[in-house]
N, C-alpha and C positions, 0 to 999 in steps of 0.2 A: 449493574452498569456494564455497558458491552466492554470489553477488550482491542486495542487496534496496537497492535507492532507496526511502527513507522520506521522504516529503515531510510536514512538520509543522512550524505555525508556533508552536507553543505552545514553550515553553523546558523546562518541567519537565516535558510529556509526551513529548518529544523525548529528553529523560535516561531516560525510564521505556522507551521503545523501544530506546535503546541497550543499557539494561541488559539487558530481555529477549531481544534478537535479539545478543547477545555473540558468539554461535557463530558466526554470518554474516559478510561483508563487507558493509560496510555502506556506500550513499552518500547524505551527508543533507543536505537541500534545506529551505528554511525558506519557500520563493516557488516559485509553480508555474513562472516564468522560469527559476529558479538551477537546477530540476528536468529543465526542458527540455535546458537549457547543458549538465548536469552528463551526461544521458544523450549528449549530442554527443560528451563528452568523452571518455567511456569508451567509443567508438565502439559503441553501441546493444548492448552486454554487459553486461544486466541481466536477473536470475535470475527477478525479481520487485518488484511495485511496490505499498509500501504508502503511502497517501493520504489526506490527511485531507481531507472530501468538500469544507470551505468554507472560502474562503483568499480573499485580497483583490480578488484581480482574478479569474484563473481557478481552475473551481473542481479537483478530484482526478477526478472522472471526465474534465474536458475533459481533462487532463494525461494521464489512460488514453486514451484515444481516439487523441490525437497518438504516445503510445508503441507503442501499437499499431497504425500506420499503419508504423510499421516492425517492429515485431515483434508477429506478427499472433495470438500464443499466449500472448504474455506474462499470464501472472495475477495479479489485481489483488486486492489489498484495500481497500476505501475503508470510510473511519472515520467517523462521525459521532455528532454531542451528541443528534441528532433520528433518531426511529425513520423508515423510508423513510418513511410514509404522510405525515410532516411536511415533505418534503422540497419543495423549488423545483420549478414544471414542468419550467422548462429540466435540473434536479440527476436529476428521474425522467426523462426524454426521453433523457438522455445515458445513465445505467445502464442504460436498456432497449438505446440502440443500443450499447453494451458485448455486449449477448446473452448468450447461452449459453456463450461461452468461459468459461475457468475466471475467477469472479469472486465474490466473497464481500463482505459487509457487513457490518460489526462498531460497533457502538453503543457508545458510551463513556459512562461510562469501563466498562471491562471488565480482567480481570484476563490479566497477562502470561499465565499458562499457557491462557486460551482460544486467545490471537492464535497462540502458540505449533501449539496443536491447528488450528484455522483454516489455517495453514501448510502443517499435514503432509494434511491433509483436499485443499485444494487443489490439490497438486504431486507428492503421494505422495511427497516427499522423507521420508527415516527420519528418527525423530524421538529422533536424537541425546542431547535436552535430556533425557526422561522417565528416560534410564541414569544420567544426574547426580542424580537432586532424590529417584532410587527407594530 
């Protein structure tokens, strides 16, 4: 079963990622800190890192950047309320130095079966979910 670290400080969009990513093993982080800790924990065995781009201290791309400095393939989703061109210098500077590895952007609120497609788009993992819901 793959692995996905959701890091999301919202409470009720955090239920709405549980619910959609069921299938998964899930580790969920509500502080880009507890995100960091929790990737130490599970000694850097994570499948996939979903992020929400703006959080109190650090933002979701800084937390991709750090996870990716040990796993240098890791695929990222970062979530945000703001389309990129709204974004922080520092928010677009970090997604640029992300590059070209596998990394997607998803604008909220957006519905479970995109994040779902987003997933299978990124990682080419089979898309399990579409034999349930067909």
């Amino acid at each position: 079963m793959k692995t996905i670290l959701v890091l999301e400080d919202e409470p009720s969009l955090m239920k709405l990622l549980r619910h959609t990513l069921r299938d998964y093993r899930l580790i969920e982080a509500t502080t880009a800190e507890e995100a960091l800790l929790l990737f130490i924990d599970h000694d850097y065995l994570v499948d996939l890192l979903v992020a929400d781009l703006t959080l109190p201290t650090k933002s979701g791309a800084q937390v991709a950047l750090h996870l990716r400095s040990k796993v240098p393939d890791l695929p990222v989703i970062l979530t945000s309320g703001y389309p990129v061109s709204g974004w922080s210098e520092l928010d677009s500077a970090d997604l640029r130095r992300l590059g070209d590895k596998p990394v997607a952007v998803l604008q909220k609120p957006f519905p479970g079966h995109q994040l779902l497609d987003v997933i299978c788009d990124l990682t080419g993992w089979s898309p399990e979910w579409k034999a349930r819901i067909a």
